[in-house]
C-alpha positions as CSV (number, residue, x, y, z in Angstrom):
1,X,-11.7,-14.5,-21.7
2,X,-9.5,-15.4,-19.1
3,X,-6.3,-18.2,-18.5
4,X,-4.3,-18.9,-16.1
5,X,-0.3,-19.0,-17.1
6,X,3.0,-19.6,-15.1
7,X,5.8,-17.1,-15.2
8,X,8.7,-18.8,-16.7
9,X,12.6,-18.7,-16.8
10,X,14.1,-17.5,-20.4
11,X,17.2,-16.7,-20.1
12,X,18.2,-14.0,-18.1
13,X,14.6,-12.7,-18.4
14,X,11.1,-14.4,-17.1
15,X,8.1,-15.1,-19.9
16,X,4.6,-16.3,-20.2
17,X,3.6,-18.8,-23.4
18,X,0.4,-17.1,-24.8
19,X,-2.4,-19.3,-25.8
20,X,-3.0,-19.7,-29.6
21,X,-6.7,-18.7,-29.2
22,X,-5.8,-15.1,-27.5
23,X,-2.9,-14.8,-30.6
24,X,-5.9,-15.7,-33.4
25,X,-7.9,-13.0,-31.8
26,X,-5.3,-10.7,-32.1
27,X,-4.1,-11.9,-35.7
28,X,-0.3,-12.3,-33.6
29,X,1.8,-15.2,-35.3
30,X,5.1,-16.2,-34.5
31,X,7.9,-13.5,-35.2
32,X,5.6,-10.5,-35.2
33,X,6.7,-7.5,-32.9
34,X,4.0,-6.4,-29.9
35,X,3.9,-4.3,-27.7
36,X,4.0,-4.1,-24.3
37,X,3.2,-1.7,-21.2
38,X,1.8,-1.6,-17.9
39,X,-1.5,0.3,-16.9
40,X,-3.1,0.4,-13.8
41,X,-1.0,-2.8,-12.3
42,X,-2.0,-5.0,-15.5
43,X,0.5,-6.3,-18.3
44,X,-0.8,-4.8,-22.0
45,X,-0.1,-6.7,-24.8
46,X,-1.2,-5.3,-28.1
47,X,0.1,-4.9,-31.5
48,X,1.9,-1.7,-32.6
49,X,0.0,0.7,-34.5
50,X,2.6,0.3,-37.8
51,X,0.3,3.1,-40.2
52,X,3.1,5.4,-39.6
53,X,6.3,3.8,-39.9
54,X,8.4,3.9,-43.1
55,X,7.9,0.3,-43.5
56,X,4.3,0.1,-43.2
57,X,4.0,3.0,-46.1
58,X,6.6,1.5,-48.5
59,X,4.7,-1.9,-48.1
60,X,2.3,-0.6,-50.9
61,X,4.4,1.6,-53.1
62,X,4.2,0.1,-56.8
63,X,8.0,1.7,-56.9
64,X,7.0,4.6,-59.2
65,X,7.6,8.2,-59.0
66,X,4.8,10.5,-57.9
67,X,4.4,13.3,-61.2
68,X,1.9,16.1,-60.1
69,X,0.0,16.6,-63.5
70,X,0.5,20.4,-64.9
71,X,-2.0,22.9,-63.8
72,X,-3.1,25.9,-65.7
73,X,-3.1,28.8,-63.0
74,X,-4.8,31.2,-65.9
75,X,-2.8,34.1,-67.5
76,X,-0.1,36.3,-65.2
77,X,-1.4,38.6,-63.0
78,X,1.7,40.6,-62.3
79,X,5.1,40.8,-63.8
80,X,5.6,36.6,-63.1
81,X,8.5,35.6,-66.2
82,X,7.1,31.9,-66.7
């Protein structure tokens, strides 16, 4: 899939518009973070891999405290004061 764009002025920097079909492909909307990097003389565009960050994990958390159940290790083996 190609598409020609034109390099233009924003700002004190330069930018390309992309086209809504490439963003549906990859599920980019308006405000999301990408990013960017150059391989081989081409432009990458690509979302960031976000499994990792602190926000990424805490987007799921229910907001309760993790309590490891009790385990019963079977009688002392040694002089262990319990």
């Amino acid at each position: 899939m190609g598409n020609t764009v034109t390099v233009s002025k924003w700002g004190n920097a330069q930018g390309v518009r992309l086209p809504k079909a490439f963003c549906d492909l990859l599920d980019i909307s308006v405000g999301d973070k990408v990013q960017i990097s150059v391989e081989s003389k081409r432009i990458v565009i690509e979302k960031p891999d976000e499994q990792f960050t602190l926000q990424a994990r805490m987007r799921n958390w229910d907001g309760k405290r993790y309590e490891a159940p009790e385990i019963d290790w079977g009688k002392p083996a040694g002089q262990e004061v319990w």
